[in-house]
C-alpha positions as CSV (number, residue, x, y, z in Angstrom):
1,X,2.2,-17.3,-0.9
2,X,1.2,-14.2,-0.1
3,X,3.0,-10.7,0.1
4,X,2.8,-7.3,0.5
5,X,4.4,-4.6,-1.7
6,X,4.6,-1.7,0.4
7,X,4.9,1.9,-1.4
8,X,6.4,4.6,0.6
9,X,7.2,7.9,-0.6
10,X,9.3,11.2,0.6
11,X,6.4,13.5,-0.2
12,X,4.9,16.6,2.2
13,X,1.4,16.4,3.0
14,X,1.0,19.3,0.7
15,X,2.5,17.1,-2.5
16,X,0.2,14.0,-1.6
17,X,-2.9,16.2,-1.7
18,X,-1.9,18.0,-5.0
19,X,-1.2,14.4,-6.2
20,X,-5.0,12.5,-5.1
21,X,-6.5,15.2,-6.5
22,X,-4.7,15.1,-10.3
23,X,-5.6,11.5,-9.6
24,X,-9.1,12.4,-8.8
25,X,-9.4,15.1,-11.6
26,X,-8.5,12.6,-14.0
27,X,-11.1,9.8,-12.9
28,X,-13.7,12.6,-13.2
29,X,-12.8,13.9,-16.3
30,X,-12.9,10.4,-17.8
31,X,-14.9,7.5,-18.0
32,X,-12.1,4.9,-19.1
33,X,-9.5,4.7,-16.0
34,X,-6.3,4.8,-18.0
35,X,-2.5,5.6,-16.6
36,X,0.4,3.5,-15.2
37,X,-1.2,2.6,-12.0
38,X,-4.2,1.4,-13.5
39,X,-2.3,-0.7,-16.1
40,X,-0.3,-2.4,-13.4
41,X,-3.3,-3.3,-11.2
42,X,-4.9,-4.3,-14.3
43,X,-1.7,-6.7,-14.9
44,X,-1.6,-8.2,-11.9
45,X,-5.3,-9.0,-12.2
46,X,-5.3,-9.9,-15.5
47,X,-1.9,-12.5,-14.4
48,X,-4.7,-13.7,-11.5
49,X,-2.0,-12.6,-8.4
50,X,-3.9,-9.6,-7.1
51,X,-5.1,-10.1,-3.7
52,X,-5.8,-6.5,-2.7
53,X,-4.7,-3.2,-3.1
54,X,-5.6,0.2,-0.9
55,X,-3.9,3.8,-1.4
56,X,-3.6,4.9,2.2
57,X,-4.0,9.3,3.6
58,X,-0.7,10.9,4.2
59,X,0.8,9.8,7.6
60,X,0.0,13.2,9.0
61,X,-3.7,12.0,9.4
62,X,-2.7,8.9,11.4
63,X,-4.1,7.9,14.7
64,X,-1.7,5.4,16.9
65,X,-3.5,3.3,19.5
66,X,-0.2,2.1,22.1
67,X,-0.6,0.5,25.3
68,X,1.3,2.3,27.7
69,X,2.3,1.6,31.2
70,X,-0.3,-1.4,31.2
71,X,-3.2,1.7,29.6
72,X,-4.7,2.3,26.2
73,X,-3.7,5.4,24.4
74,X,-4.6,7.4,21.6
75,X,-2.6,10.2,20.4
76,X,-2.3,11.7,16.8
77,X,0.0,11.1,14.4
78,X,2.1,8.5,12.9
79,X,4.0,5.3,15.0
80,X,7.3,6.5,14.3
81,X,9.1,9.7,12.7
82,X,10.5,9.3,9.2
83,X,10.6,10.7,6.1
84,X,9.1,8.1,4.3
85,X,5.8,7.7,4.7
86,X,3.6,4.0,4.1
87,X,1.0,5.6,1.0
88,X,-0.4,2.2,0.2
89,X,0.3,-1.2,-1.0
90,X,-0.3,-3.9,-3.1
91,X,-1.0,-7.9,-2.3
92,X,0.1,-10.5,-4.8
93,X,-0.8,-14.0,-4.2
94,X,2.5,-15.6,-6.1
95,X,4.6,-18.9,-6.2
96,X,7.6,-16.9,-4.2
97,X,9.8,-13.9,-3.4
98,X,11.7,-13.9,-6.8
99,X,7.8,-13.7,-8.4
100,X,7.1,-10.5,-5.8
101,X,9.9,-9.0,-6.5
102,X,9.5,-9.1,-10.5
103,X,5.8,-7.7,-9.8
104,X,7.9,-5.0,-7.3
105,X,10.3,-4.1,-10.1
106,X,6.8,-3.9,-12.6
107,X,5.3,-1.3,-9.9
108,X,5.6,2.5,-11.8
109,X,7.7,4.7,-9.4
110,X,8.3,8.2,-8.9
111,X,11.3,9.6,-7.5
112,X,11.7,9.6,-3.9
113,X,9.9,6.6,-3.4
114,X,11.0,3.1,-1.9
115,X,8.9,-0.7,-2.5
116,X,9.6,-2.7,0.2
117,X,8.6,-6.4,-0.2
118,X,7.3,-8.4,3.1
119,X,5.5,-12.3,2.9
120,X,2.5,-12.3,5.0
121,X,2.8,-15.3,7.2
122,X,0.1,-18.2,7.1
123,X,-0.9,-20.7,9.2
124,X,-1.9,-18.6,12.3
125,X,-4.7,-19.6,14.6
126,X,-6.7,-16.1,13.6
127,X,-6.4,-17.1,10.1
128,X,-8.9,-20.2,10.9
129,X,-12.2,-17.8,11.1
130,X,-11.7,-16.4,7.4
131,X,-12.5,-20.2,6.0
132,X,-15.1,-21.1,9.1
């Protein structure tokens, strides 16, 4: 089963940039990728339950699409306000929640930030064209 490991964190815009680009610095600087986040990724792949991964821009680039009175709208911005802010996840294909949430509690984690653990539902009629 699948499921997501969502990482949200408390940071300003300002903090998240100064963050990607120490992370950036690093990769550039070089050749071996080394740190915590690359030996988790690396352990979940190397354990054969990674399914996907993506570090996501700060919410303060976010577009929302809504419909609206029965009309499509765009608008800057996040969904909802909040302090935390989705900055990427994880997918592990595992046997069940207890196995997601030992991979959670694996995840390195700075202060301020919150793993939230969701299954992805299967099963669903839009599934079908992946294996067509």
């Amino acid at each position: 089963m699948k499921y997501a490991l969502l990482i949200y964190s408390q940071t300003t815009p300002e903090e998240y940039a100064d963050t990607v680009a120490a992370m950036r610095q690093a990769a550039a600087a070089s050749t071996t990728a080394t740190g915590p986040w690359v030996d988790y990724t690396r352990a979940l792949r190397d354990a054969g339950v990674f399914a996907g991964a993506e570090q996501l821009t700060h919410d303060e680039t976010a577009t929302s699409f809504r419909v609206q009175n029965g009309d499509r709208v765009i608008t800057d911005g996040p969904f909802m306000e909040t302090k935390e802010h989705l900055l990427g996840f994880y997918l592990v294909d595992v046997d069940d929640l207890d196995a997601a949430l030992d991979w959670a509690r694996r995840m390195p984690m700075n202060p301020g930030q919150t793993i939230e653990v969701r299954a992805a539902l299967s099963g669903l009629p839009w599934q079908r064209v992946l294996t067509e």
